[in-house]
C-alpha positions in Angstrom: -7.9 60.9 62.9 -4.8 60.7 64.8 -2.3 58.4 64.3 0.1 57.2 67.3 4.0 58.2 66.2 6.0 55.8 64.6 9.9 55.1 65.3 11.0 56.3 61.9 14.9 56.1 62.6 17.2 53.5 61.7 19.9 52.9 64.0 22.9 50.5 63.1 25.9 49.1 64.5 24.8 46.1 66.6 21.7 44.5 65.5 19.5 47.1 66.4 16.2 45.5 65.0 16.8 42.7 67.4 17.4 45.4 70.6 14.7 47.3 70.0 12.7 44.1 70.0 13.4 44.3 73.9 11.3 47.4 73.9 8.2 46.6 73.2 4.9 45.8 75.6 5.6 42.3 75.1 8.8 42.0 77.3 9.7 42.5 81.1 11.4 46.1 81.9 13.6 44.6 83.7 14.6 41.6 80.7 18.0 41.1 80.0 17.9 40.2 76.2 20.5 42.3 74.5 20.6 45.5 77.1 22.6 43.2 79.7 24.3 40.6 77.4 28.2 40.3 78.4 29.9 39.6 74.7 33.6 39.1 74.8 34.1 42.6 73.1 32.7 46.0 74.1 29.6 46.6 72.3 29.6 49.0 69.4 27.7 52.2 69.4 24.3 52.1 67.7 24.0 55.2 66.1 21.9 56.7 63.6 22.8 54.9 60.0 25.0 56.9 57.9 26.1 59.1 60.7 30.0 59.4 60.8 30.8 60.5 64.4 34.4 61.8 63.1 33.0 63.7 60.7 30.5 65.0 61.7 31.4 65.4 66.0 31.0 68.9 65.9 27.2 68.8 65.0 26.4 66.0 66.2 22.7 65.4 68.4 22.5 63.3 71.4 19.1 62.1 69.9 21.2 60.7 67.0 22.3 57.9 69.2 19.9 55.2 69.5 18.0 55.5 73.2 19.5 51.9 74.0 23.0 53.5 73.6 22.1 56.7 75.7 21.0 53.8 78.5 24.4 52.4 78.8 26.2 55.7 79.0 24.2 56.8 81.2 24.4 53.9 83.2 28.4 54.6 83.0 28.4 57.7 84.3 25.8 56.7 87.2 28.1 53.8 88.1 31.0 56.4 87.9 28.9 59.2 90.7 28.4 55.5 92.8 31.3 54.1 92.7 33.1 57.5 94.5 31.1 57.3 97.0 33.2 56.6 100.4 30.9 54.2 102.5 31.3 56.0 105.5 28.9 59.2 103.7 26.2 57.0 104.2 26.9 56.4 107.8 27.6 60.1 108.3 24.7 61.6 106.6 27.3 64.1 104.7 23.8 64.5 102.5 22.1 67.0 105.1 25.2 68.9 105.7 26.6 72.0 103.7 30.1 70.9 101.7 32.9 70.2 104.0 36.4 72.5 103.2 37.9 69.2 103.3 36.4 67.5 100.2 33.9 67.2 97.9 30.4 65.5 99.1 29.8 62.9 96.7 26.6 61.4 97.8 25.6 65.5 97.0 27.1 65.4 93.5 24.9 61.9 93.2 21.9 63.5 94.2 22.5 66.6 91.7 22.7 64.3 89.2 19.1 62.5 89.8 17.7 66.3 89.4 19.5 67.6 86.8 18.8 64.8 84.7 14.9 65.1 85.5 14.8 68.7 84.7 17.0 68.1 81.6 14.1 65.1 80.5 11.5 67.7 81.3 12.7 70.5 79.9 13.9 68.4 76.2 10.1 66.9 75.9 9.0 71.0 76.1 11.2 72.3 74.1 9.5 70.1 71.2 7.3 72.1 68.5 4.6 70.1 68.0 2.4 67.1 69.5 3.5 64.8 67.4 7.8 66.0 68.2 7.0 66.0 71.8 5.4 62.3 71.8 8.7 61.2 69.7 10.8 62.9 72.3 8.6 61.4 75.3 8.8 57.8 73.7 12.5 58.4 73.4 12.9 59.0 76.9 10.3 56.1 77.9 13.4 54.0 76.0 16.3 55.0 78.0 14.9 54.8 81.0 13.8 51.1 80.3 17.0 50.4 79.6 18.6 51.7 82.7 16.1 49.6 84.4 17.3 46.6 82.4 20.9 47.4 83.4 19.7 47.8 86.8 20.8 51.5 86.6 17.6 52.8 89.0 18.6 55.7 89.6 18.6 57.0 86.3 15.9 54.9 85.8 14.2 56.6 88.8 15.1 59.8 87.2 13.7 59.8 84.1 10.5 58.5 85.2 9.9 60.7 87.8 10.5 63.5 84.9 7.4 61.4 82.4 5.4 60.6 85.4 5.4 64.6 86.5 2.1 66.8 86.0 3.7 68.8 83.5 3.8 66.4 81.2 0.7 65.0 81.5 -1.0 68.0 81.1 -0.1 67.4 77.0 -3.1 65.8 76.4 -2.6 65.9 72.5 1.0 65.2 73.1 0.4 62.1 75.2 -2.2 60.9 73.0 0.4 60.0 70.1 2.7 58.4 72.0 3.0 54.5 70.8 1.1 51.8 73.2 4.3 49.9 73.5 5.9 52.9 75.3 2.7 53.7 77.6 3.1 50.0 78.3 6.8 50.1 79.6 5.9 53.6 81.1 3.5 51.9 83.1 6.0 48.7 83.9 8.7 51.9 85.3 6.0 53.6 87.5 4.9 49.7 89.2 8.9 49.6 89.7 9.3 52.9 91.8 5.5 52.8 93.4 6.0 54.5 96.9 3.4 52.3 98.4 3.9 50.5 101.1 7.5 51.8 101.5 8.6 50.9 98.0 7.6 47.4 98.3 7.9 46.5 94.5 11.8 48.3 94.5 12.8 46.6 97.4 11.7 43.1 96.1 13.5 43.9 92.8 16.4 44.9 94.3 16.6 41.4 96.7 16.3 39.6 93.6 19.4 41.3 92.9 21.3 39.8 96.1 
């Protein structure tokens, strides 16, 4: 019989037994255990145990880092694409228009971002061998897109979850079948966040919360 895939990596540096705790069925996706703590110092980088990112920075793989790590630097460059944003691009639409000779159109460059990092999800999970290296790579994903949530980074958030949620991926029947019930469970938590019903009522409550 088959048997659902098991998180077999150890990742260090920062009590990463007690993060990943924050992962599992049990807990909100939007908690703020550990993800959204504010220590006094900036938190280390959880990478996979016995990885030396000097030595070994040429060769390094992005799936080294522990998903709750890839949240937060995600979440940095997100903040980053935001934060450039002039206000008056909202009120001018600069979105619908092509690229002004004048500057860059960063609400454009924000948008680019949502789709290149769905394709890039998409793309990662397919690129995988086997069922079982597919429903690892899913899971992953299902992680660092909680996290974002957790951080209140929705638009990667959004991203990655329209990526999981697409019919691609759900066509991987065998694939889909091995991923862990803890991640279907915080998949399912992502999709009630960005439901389009009733004009994104659930997203628009969060976010007032927020307020």
């Amino acid at each position: 019989s088959k048997s659902k895939v098991k998180n077999s990596k150890v990742f260090g540096a920062g009590g990463a037994s007690a993060a990943s705790s924050s992962l599992s069925s049990s807990s909100s996706p939007l908690s703020k255990e550990t993800v959204t703590s504010k220590p006094a110092y900036a938190p280390i980088p959880r990478i996979l145990d016995g990885t030396d990112l000097l030595a070994d920075a040429g060769s390094i793989d992005l799936f080294t880092f522990d998903p709750i790590e890839v949240g937060r630097q995600m979440t940095l460059m997100c903040h980053s694409l935001f934060a450039s944003i002039p206000i008056y691009d909202f009120y001018r639409k600069n979105w619908s228009r092509p690229c002004s000779k004048f500057g860059e159109q960063k609400i454009l460059n924000f948008i680019d971002n949502f789709n290149a990092t769905s394709h890039w999800v998409t793309n990662s999970i397919l690129q995988q061998d086997s069922p079982e290296e597919r429903a690892e790579r899913y899971s992953y994903f299902v992680q660092v897109a909680k996290t974002c949530a957790d951080l209140r980074n929705f638009h990667g958030a959004a991203a990655i979850s329209t990526s999981l949620d697409s019919f691609i991926l759900k066509r991987l029947e065998r694939s889909m079948a091995l991923v862990p019930e803890d991640n279907l469970t915080s998949m399912v938590d992502l999709q009630n966040i960005f439901d389009g019903s009733k004009s994104h009522q659930a997203y628009r409550q969060l976010l007032a919360q927020e307020d």
